[in-house]
Every structure is written in C-alpha cells, then in structure tokens.
C-alpha positions as a Markdown table, in Angstrom:
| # | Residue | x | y | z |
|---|---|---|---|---|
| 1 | Unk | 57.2 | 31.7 | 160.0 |
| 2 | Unk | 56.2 | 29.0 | 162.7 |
| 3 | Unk | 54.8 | 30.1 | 165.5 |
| 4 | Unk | 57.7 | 29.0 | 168.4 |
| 5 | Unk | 57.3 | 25.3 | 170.2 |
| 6 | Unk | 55.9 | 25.7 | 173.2 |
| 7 | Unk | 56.1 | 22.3 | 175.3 |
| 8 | Unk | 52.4 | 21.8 | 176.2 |
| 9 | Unk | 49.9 | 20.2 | 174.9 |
| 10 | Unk | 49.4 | 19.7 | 170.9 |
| 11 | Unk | 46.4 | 17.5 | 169.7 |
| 12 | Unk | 47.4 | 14.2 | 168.6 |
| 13 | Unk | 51.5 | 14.9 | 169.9 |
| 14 | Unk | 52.6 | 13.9 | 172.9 |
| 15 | Unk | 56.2 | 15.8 | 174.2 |
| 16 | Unk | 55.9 | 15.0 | 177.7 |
| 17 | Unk | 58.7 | 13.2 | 177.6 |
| 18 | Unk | 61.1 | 15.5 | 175.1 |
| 19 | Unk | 64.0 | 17.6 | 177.2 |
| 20 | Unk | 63.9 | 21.3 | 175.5 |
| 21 | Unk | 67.6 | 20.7 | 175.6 |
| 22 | Unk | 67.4 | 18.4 | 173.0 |
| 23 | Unk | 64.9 | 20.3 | 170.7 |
| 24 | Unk | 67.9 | 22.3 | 168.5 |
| 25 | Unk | 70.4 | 19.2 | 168.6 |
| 26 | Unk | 71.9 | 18.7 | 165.0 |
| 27 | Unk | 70.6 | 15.0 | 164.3 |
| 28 | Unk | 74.0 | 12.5 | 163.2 |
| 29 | Unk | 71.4 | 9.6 | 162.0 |
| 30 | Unk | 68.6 | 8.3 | 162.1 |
| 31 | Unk | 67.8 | 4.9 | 163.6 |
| 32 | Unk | 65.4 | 2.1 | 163.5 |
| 33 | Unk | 64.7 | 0.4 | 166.5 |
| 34 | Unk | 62.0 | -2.9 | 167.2 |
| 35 | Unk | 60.5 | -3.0 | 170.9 |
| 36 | Unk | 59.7 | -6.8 | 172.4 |
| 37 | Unk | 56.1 | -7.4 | 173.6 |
| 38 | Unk | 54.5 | -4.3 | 173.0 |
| 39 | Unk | 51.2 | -5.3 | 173.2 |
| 40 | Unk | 48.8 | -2.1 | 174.1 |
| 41 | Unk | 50.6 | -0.7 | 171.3 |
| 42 | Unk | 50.5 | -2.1 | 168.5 |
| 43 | Unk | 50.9 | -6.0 | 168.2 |
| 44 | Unk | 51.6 | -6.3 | 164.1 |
| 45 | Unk | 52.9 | -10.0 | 165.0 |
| 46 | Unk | 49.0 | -11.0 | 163.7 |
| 47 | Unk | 49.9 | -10.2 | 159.9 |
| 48 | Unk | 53.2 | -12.4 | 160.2 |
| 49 | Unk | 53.0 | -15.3 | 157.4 |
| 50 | Unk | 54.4 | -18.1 | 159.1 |
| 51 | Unk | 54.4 | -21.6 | 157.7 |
| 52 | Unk | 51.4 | -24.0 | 158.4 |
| 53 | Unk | 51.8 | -26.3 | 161.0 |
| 54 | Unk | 50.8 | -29.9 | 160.9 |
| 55 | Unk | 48.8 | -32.2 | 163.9 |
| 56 | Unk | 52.4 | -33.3 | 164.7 |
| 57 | Unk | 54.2 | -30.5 | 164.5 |
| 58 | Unk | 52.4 | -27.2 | 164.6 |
| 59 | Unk | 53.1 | -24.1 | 163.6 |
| 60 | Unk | 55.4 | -22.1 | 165.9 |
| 61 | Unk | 53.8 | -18.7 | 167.4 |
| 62 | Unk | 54.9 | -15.4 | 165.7 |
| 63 | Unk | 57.9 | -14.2 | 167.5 |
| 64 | Unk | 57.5 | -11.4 | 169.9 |
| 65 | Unk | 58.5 | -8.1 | 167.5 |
| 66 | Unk | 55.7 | -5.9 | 167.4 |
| 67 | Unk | 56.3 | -2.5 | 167.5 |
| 68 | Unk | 59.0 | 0.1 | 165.7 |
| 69 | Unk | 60.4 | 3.6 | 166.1 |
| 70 | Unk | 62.5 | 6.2 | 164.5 |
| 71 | Unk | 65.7 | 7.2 | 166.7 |
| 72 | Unk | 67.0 | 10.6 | 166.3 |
| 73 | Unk | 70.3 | 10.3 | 167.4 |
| 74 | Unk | 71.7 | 14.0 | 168.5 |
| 75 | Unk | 75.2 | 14.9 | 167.9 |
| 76 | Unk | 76.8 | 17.0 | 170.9 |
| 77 | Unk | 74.3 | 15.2 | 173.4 |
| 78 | Unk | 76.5 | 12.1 | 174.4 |
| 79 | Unk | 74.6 | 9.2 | 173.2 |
| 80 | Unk | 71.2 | 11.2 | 173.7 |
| 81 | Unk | 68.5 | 10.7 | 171.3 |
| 82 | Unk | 65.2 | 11.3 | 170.9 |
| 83 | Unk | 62.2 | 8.7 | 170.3 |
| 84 | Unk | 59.9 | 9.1 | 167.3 |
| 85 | Unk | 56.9 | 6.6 | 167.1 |
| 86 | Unk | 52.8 | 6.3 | 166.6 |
| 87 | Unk | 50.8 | 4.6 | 169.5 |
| 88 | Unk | 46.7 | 4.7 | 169.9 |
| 89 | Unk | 45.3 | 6.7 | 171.7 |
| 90 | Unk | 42.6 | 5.4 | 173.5 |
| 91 | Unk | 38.8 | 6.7 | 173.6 |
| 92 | Unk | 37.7 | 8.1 | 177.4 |
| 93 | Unk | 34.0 | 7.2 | 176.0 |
| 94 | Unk | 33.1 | 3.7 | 177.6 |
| 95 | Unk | 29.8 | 3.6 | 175.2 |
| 96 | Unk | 32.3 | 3.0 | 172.1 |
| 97 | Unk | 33.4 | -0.7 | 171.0 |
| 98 | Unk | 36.9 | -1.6 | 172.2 |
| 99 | Unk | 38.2 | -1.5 | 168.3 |
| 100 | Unk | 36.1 | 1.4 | 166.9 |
| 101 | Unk | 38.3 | 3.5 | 164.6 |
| 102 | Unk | 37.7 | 6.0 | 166.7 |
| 103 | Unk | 39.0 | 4.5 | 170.4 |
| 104 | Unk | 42.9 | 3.9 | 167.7 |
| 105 | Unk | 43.2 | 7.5 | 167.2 |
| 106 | Unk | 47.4 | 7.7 | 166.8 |
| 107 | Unk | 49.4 | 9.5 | 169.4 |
| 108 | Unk | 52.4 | 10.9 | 167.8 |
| 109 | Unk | 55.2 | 10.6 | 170.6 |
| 110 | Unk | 58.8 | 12.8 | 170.8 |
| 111 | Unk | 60.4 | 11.8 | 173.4 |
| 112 | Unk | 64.0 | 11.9 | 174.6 |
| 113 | Unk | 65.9 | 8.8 | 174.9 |
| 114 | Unk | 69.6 | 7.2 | 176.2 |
| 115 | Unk | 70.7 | 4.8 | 173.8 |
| 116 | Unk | 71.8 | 2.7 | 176.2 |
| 117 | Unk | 68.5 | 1.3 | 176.2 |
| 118 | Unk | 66.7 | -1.4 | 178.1 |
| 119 | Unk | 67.3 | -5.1 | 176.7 |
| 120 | Unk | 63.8 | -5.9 | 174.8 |
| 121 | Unk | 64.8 | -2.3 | 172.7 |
| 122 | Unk | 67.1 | -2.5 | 169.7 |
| 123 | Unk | 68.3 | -0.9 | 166.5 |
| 124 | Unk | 68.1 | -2.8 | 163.3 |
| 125 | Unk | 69.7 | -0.3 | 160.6 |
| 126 | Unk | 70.6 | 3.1 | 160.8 |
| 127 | Unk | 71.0 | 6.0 | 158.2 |
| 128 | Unk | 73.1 | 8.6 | 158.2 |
| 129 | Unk | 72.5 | 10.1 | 154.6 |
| 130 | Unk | 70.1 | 12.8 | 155.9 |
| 131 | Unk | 70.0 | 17.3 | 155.5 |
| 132 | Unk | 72.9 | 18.9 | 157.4 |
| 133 | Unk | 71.4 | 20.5 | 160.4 |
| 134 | Unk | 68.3 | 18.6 | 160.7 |
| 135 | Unk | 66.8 | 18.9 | 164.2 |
| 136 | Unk | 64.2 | 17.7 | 166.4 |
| 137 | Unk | 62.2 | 20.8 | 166.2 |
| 138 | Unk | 62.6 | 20.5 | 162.3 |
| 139 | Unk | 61.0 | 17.1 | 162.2 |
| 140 | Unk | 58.4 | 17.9 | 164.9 |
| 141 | Unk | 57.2 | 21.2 | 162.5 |
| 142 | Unk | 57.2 | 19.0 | 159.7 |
| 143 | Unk | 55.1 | 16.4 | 161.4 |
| 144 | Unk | 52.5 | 19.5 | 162.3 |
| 145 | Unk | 52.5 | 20.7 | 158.7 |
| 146 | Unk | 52.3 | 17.6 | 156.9 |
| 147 | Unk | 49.0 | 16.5 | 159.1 |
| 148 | Unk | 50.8 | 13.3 | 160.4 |
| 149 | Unk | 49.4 | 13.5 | 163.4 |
| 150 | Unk | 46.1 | 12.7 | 162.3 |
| 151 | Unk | 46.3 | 8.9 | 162.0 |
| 152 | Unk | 44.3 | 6.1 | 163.3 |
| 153 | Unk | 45.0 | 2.7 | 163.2 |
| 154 | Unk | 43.4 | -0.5 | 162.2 |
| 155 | Unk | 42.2 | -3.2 | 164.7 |
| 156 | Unk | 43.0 | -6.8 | 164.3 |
| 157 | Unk | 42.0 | -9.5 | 166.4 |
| 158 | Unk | 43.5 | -7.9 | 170.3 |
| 159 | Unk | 46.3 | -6.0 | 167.8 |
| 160 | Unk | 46.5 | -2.7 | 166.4 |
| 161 | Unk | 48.1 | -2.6 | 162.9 |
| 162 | Unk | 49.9 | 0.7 | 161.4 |
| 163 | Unk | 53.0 | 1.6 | 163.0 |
| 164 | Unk | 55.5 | 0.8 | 160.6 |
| 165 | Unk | 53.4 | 2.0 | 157.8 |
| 166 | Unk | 53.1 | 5.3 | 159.8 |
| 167 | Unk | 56.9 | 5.4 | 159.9 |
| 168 | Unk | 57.0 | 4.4 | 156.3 |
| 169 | Unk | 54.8 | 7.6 | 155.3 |
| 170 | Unk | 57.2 | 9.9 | 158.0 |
| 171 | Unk | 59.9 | 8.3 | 155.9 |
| 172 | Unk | 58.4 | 8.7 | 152.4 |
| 173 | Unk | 57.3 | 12.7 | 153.0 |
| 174 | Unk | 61.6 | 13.7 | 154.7 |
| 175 | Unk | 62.5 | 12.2 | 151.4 |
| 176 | Unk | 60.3 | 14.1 | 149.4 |
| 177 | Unk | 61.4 | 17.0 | 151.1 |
| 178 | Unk | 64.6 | 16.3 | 151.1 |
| 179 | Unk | 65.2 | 15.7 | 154.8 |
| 180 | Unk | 66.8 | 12.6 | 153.8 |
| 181 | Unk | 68.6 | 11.3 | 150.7 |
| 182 | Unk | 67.1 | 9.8 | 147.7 |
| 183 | Unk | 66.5 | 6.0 | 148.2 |
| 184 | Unk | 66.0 | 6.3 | 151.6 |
| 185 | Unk | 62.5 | 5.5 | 152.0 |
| 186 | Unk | 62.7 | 2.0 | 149.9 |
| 187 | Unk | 65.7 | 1.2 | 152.1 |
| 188 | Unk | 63.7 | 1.7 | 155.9 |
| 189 | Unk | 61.0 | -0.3 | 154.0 |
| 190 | Unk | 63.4 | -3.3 | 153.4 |
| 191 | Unk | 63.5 | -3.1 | 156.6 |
| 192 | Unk | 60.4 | -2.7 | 158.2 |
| 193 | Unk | 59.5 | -5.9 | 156.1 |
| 194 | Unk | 61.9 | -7.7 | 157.6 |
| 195 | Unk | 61.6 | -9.3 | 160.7 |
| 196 | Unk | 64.1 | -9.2 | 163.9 |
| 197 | Unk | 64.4 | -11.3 | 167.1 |
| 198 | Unk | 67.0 | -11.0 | 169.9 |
| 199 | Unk | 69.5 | -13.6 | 168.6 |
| 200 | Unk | 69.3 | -16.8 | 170.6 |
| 201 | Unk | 65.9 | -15.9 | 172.3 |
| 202 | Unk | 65.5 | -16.1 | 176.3 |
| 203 | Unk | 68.9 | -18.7 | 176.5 |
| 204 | Unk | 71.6 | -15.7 | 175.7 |
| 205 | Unk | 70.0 | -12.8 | 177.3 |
| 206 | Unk | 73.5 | -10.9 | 177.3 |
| 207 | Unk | 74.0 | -10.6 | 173.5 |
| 208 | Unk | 73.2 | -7.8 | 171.4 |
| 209 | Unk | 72.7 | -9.5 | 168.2 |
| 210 | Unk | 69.6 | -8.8 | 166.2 |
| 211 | Unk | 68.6 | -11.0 | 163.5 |
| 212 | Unk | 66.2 | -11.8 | 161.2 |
| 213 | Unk | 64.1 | -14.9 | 161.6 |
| 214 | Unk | 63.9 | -17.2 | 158.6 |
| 215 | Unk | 60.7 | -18.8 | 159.3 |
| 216 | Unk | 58.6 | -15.7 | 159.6 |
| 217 | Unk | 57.9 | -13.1 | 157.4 |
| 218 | Unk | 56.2 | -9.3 | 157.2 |
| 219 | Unk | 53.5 | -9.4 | 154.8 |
| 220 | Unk | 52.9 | -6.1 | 153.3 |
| 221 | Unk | 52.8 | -2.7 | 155.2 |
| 222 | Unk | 49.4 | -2.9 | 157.1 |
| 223 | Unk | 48.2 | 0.4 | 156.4 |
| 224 | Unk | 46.2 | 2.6 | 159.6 |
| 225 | Unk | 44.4 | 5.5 | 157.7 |
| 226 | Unk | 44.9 | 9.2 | 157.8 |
| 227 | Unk | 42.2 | 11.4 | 158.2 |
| 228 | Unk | 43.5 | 14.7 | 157.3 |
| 229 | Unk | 44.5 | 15.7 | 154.0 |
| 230 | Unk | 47.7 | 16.9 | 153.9 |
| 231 | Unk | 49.5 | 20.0 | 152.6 |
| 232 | Unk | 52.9 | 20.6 | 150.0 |
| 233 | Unk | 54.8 | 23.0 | 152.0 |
| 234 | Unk | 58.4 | 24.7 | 150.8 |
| 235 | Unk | 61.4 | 22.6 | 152.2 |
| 236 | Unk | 62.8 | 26.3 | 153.3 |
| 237 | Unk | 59.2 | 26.8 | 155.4 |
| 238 | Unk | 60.3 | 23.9 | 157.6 |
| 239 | Unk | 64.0 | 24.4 | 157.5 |
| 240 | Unk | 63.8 | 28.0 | 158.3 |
| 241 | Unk | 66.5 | 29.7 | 156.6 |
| 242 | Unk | 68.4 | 27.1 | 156.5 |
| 243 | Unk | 71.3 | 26.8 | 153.6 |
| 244 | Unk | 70.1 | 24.7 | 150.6 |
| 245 | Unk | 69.9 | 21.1 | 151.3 |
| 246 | Unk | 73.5 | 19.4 | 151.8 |
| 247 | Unk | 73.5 | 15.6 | 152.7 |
| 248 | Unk | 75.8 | 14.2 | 155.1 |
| 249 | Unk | 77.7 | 11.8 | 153.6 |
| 250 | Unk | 75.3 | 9.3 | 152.9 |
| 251 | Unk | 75.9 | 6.3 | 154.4 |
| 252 | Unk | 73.7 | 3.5 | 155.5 |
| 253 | Unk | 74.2 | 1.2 | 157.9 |
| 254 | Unk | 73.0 | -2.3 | 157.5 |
| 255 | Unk | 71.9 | -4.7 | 160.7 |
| 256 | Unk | 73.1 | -3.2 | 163.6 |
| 257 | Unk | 73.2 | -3.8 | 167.3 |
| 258 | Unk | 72.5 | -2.4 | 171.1 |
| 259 | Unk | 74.7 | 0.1 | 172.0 |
C-alpha cells in the first residue's frame, strides 16, 4: 500500500497550493488549458515555425502562448479544480550557468484552482473519457510511482522547452494504465501541436474565444529529458482497490472556451 499523503514537502512536487479538500474529489474531465506570457516558465513560442519574412514585410513575432497545463476538474466542488503542470526549478548555486541542465530541474505543481480563471488562462479541449473515480490523490501517486517528477528541461535561447512534452508523457503513461481511454493520448497531442491565441488579440479583451492561429505552427514536441528510470506498476497499486476500470462515457470535447 502507499504510504498516506502527507501535505509537506516532496522532492521535485510542489502542493503548496493544493486544498486537502480537494485531494479525494472524483475528477468529471480533464482539461487543457494555455497560459499568455509565461515567460520564467517555459517560453516554447522559440520552436514556433512561422513564415519568413521579407525586408518589406517581415515576419510577424510568435504569438504570446507559451505555457500548458492539465485541469482536473472535480465533480461535487463547484467549478473547483485542480492545476497540474511542470515548471523549472531553479538552481540556488550562483557558480552554475544560467541554462545548465541542472539550474531546469522540473517542479511538478498540484495545485487547486477556480475555473473562473484570470483572462490570459484558457481551456482549449477537454476530455471526459477517463476511469470512474479517478482522484487527485490517484494521479499525484501515480506521478510518484512512475518517476515523473524527475524531469529537467531543455534551454533555448531566454526559453525553457518541455512542458507540453511533459504533459504528453503524463498523458501517454494514464493511458497505458488505463486512467484514461484508448486514443486519448494522440488526441491531447493534436492538441498540444496546435497553436491558440485569445481571439481578436488586445482589441476584444471581453471574448472568450480561443483559436488557432493559421500563420504559426508547433513544430514537434520539444522533448526536456527524464532522469529517472521509471517503474511498471499494477493499475490496482495506484487505484487502490478500486473496481476494475470503467470509463465514463467517453466524450471529448473539441475547442472550448473560458468558463
């Protein structure tokens, strides 16, 4: 059995931020959601392709989407839901370089969320084809056993690439273990390579469209590294004694908006 979750510290997992309240909540979905201007964590706009420019008319700048997280959305909670995303963690030792592997250790974060969120936050596509039951503390554990904690990303330029390919691989190892139905790791990928804006940009401020820009595109996932080899464990060692798996219904959303 697990050892019980005590809310203090864990090496590479932050839960500063995660009410216990929401720790057992049955999870309805899951969500993807794409943060504005980011920067200081991750700024993946530097592997956009984006057309060549000309003398006369250059090339416009990538557009300012640059970081992603996984949304736990908690049935029974009222619109609560709890944050799932990779940030680096910086190096206290001022002798290292400023993009040594070692100063873009990841910090795994859990932390509990109102999806009411703030305007430069939203969700893109959400999924609601995952295990009945599925909680928090069930993802959390699985995190622990798999070794997904120990990550590190991989500089570029003033950016750090590797988040969506760290939710990718969170993604990949639910649907192996059948957190989540079959398919479901291609489909967040479809996403993740996609790229989303606020519709309209700065001019409409009060809409809640997110769209995907035409003239930029995602190359492939840029990969961080992870440093640990990780373990097969029993689906019923992370789901406790849980019933076998039963999927929700098995929907998936397609682009969404901002609560």
């Amino acid at each position: 059995m697990l050892p019980p979750l005590r809310l203090t510290y864990m090496p590479f997992i932050c839960v500063a931020n995660l009410e216990e309240e929401d720790i057992h909540a049955e999870i309805s979905s899951i969500v993807l959601y794409t943060h504005l201007w980011a920067q200081g964590i991750c700024d993946e706009r530097f592997h956009l392709r984006t057309g060549k420019g000309t003398k006369k008319n250059p090339a416009p700048p990538p557009q300012p989407s640059n970081h992603f997280s996984l949304w736990l959305i908690l049935s029974g909670r009222k619109g609560n839901a709890v944050m799932v995303d990779v940030v680096a963690e910086q190096s206290t030792d001022p002798n290292s370089p400023p993009n040594d592997l070692k100063n873009l250790h990841g910090l795994v974060r859990f932390s509990s969320k109102d999806r009411n969120t703030a305007e430069h936050v939203g969700c893109v596509f959400e999924d609601m084809a995952i295990v009945k039951g599925l909680t928090p503390l069930h993802v959390l554990n699985f995190i622990r056993i798999r070794g997904l904690q120990h990550y590190t990303f991989t500089p570029c330029n003033k950016g750090r690439l590797g988040c969506r390919y760290w939710l990718y691989v969170l993604y990949r190892e639910m649907e192996s273990a059948s957190l989540v139905a079959p398919g479901g790791c291609n489909t967040l990928k479809m996403y993740l390579l996609r790229f989303y804006n606020r519709a309209g940009g700065r001019q409409r401020k009060n809409t809640n469209a997110w769209v995907r820009a035409a003239e930029h595109d995602w190359d492939d996932l840029p990969a961080g590294e992870f440093y640990a080899p990780k373990c097969k464990i029993d689906i019923s060692y992370c789901l406790e004694d849980m019933a076998p798996v039963q999927l929700n219904n098995g929907q998936r959303g397609k682009c969404l908006f901002v609560d």
